[in-house]
C-alpha positions as CSV (number, residue, x, y, z in Angstrom):
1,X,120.6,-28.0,29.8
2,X,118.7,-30.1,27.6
3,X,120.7,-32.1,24.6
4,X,118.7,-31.4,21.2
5,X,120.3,-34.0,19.5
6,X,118.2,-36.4,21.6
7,X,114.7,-34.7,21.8
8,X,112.0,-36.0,19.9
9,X,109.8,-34.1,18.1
10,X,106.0,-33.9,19.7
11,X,104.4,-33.2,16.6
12,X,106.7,-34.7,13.3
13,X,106.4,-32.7,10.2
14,X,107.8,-35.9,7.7
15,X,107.0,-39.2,8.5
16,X,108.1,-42.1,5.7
17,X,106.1,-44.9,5.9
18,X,106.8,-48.6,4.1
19,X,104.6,-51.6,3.5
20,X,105.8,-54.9,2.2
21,X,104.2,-58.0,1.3
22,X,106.2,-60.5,-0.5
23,X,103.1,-63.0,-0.7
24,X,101.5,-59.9,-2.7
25,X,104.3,-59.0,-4.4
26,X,104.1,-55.3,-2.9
27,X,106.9,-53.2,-1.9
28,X,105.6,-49.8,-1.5
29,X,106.4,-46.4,0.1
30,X,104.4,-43.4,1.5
31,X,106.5,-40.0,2.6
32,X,104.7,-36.9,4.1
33,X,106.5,-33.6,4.9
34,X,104.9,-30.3,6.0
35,X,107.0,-27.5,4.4
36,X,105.9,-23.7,4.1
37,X,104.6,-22.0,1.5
38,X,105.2,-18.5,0.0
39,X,102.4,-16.7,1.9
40,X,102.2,-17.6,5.5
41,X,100.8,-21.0,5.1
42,X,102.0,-24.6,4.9
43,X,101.7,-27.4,2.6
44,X,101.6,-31.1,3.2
45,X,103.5,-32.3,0.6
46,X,103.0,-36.6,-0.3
47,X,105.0,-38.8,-2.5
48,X,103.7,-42.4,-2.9
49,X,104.4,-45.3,-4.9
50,X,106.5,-48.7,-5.9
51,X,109.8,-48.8,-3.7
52,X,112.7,-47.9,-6.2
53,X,110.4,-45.9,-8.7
54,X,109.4,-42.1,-8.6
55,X,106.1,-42.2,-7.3
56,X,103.3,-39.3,-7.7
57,X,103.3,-36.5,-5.6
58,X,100.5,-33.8,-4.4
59,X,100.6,-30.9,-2.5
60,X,97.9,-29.8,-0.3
61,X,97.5,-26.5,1.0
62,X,96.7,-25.9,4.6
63,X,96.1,-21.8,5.9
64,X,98.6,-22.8,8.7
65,X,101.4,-25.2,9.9
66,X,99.7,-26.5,12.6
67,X,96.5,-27.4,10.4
68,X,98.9,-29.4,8.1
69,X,100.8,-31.4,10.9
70,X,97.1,-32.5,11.9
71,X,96.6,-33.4,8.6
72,X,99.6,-35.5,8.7
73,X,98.8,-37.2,11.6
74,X,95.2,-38.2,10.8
75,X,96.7,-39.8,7.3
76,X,99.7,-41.4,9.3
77,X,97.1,-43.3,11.1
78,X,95.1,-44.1,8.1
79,X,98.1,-45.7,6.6
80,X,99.2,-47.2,9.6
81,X,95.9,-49.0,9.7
82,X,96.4,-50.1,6.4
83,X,99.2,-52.0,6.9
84,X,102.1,-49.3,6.6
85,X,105.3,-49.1,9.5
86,X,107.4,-47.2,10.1
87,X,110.4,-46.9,7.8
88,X,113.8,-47.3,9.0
89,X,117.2,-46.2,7.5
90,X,119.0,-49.3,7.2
């Protein structure tokens, strides 16, 4: 009935964001990703840094998936108003 290839997710548990400014010489990168954790609970996990470097990373721990994907969201549109897009793989 429905095609799943073609359904959006409501509620995305990775976003990768990306802000560049050549006048500030700043190419950077912000990815998010809500994974599970060993006892019942999620993490959001967040990687940040220079484009084409590693980055730092921390984890966060949230008592449930749901609490994390809010907490995802809420930071999205932090960064968003900061000047980050969305990335695109191209």
């Amino acid at each position: 009935m429905f095609d799943t290839s073609q359904q959006m997710e409501v509620f995305p548990t990775t976003v990768d964001l990306k802000r560049i400014d050549p006048s500030l010489n700043m190419r950077r990168f912000y990815r998010m990703s809500v994974q599970p954790d060993l006892f019942g609970g999620a993490c959001l996990v967040r990687e940040w840094g220079r484009i084409g470097f590693r980055g730092q990373m921390l984890v966060e721990q949230h008592p449930d998936e749901g609490r994390a994907v809010t907490a995802l969201m809420k930071l999205t549109a932090t960064k968003k108003r900061r000047g980050y897009e969305a990335r695109s793989n191209g």
